[in-house]
C-alpha positions as MATLAB code, in Angstrom:
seq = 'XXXXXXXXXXXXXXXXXXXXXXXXXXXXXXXXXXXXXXXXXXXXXXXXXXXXXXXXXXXXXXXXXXXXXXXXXXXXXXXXXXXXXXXXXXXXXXXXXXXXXXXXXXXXXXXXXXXXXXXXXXXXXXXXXXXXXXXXXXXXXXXXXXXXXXXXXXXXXXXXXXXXXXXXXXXXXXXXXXXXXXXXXXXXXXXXXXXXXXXXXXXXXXXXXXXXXXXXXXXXXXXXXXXXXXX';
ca = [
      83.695  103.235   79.628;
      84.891  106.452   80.646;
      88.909  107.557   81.404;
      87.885  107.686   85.122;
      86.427  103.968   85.152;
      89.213  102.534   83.042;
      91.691  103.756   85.765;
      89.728  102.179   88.350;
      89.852   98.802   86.684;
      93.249   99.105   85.742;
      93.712  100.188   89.333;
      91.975   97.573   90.961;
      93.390   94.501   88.293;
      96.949   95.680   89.802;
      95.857   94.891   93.444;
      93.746   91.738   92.659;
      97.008   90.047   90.234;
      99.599   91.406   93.390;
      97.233   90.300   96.240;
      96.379   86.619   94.670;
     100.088   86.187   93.115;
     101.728   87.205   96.216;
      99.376   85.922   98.529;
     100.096   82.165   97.276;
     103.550   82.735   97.003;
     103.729   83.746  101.043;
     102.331   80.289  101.399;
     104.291   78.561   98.875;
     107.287   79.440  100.275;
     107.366   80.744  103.205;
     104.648   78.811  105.003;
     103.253   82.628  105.930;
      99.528   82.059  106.494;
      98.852   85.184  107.635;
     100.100   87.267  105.407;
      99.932   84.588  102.258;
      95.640   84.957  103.304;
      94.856   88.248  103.959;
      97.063   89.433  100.758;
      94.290   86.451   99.291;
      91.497   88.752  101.480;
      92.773   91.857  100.107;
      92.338   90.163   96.302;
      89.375   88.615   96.180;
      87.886   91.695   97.952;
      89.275   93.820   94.502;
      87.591   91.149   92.085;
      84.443   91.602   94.160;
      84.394   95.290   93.999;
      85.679   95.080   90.051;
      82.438   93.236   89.745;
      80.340   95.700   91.702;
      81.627   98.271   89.590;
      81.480   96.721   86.145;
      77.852   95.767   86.993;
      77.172   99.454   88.654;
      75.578   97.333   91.142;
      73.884   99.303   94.004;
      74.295   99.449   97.589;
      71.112   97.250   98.434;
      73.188   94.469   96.437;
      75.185   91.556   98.263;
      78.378   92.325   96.675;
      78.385   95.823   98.738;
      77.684   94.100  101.693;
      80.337   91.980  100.939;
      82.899   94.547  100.175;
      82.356   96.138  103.112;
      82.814   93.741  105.117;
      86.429   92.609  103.241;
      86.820   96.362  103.904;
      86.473   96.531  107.559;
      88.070   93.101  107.745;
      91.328   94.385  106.457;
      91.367   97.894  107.679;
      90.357   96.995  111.373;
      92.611   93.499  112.335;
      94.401   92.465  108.610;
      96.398   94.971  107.474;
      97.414   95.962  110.537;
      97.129   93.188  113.185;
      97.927   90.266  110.979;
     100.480   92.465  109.004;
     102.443   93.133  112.079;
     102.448   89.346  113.231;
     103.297   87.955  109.580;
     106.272   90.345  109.003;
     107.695   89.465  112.934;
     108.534   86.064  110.962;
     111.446   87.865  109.708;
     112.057   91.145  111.954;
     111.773   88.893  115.407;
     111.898   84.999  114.379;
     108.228   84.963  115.492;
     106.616   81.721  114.509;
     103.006   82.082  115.210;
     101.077   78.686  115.861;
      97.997   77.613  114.161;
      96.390   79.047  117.265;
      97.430   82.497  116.639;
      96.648   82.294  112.953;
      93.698   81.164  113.312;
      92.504   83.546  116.238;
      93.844   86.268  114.012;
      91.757   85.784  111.301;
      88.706   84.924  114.158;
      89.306   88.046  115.439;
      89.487   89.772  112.413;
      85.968   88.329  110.889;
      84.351   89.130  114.165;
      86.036   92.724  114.228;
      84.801   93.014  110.241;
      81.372   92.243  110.631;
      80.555   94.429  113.579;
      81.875   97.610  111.774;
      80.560   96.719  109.020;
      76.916   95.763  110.284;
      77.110   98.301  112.829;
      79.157  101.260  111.080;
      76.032  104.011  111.859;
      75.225  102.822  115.510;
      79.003  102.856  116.011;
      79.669  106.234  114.410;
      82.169  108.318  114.880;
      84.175  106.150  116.813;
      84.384  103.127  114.785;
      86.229  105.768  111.816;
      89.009  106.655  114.391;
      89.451  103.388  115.216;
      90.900  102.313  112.213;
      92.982  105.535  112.332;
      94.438  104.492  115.658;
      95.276  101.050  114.642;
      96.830  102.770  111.271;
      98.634  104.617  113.198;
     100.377  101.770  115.582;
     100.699   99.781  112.071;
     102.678  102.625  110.633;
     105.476  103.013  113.815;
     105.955   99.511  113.310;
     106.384  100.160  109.478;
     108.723  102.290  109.960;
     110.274  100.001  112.190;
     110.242   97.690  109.812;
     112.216   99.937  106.960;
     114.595  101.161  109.088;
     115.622   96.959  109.610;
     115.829   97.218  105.883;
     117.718  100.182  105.967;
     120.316   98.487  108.542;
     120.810   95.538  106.463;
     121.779   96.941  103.764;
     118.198   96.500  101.776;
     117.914  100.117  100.924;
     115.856   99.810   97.828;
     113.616   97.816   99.760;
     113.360  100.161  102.455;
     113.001  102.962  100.273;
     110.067  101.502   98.193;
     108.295   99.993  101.944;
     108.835  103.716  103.434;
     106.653  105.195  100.286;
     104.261  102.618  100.066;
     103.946  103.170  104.007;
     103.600  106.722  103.313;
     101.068  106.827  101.010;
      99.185  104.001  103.070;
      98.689  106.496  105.831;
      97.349  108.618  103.819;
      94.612  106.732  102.214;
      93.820  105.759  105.719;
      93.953  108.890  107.197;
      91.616  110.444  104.603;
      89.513  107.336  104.107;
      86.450  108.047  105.895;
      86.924  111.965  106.680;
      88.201  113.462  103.463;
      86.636  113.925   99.747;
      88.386  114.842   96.818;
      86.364  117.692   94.943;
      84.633  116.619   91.741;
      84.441  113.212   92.502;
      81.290  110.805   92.210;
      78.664  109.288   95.006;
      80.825  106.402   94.386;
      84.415  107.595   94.970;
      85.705  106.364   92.001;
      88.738  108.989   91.967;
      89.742  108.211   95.709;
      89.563  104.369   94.705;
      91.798  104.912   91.931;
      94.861  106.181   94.516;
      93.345  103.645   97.380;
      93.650  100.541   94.802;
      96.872  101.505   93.177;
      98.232  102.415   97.144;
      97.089   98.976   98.750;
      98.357   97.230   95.420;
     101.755   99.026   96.125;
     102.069   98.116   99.361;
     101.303   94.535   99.119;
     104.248   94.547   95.943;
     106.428   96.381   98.581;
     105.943   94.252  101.219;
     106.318   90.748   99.554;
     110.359   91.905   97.927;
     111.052   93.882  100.965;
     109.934   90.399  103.121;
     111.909   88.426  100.305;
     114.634   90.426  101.059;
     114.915   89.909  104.876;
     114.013   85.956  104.796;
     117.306   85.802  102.584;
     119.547   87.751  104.802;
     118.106   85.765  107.630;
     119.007   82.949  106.004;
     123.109   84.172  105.303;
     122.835   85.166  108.949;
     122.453   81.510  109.892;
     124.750   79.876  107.115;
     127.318   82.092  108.447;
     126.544   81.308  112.185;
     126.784   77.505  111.252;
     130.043   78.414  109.443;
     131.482   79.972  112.140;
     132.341   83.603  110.253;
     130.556   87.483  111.035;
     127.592   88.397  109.228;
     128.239   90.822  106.845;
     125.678   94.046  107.999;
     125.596   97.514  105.724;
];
């Protein structure tokens, strides 16, 4: 195994242990379905494209198909759609119904399979898609840290506002920019893509954590009858 395939394992282990530890732990305790499965998604697409690696399988094997449909999945409806939704919980109080969840992750299969089945006939337009719902992802993002930021979260905002950052930027390179000297395969771009979306999903969990729990003072206090403390 070569430096440049070790890095993309090690890479890819990071997102598939965050996405599956993480992703049951937004269940567990926070009865967040929709971000609890699509950080799930977002794993068990990394141990299917380990395996497509580790095997070299190529790209008339089912595991490709596979991966890119977890791939347009999450870049078209889950991490951005879904993401929004699941971190309103704490931002706005939302509390999606089963409807919603469900019809998110409806949405998002149905939205996965036709880019994915139908990238060529859709062309062009189907890549700045998912920069356009990047994009509206990201102002809410920063959004988002800037809540963190007012509550006195700071590290939390500082480590969502990088792992936002960099997220753009795997996006907005995804399908438009490659890096010089790497492989048919991508292996190099994977190796920042992997270690960005495992980053993110780390981010996102504390920073989360971390605004459930100040939620929670908010209301102890309210009951109590004092001012919540704000930074």
């Amino acid at each position: 195994m070569s430096i440049k395939e070790l890095l993309f394992a090690v890479s890819d282990i990071w997102m598939i242990a965050v996405g599956f530890t993480y992703g049951i732990k937004f269940i567990r305790n926070y009865k967040n379905y929709l971000l609890g499965i699509e950080w799930i998604v977002v794993a068990t697409s990394g141990t299917n494209f380990l395996l497509y690696g580790l095997l070299k399988a190529g790209h008339d094997s089912p595991m490709y198909a596979f991966a890119y449909f977890l791939d347009a999945f999450s870049r078209s409806i889950g991490i951005t759609l879904i993401l929004v939704l699941g971190l309103m919980k704490v931002t706005h109080r939302y509390k999606p119904s089963a409807a919603v969840d469900i019809g998110a992750f409806a949405l998002a299969g149905v939205v996965g399979f036709l880019l994915s089945h139908f990238a060529e006939e859709i062309g062009l337009p189907g890549k700045f898609f998912y920069i356009v719902v990047n994009v509206l992802t990201t102002i809410f993002l920063i959004y988002f840290v800037k809540r963190l930021w007012g509550i006195g979260e700071r590290g939390h905002a500082a480590w969502a506002a990088v792992a936002t950052a960099c997220g753009f930027v795997i996006a907005a390179t995804y399908d438009f920019v490659s890096i010089p000297g790497d492989d048919a395969e991508h292996t190099i771009f994977y190796i920042f893509a992997l270690s960005t979306w495992g980053l993110q999903m780390f981010a996102y969990y504390r920073a989360y954590r971390a605004f459930d729990a100040y939620n929670k003072r908010v209301d102890a206090q309210t009951v109590s009858g004092s001012a919540p403390a704000t930074a």
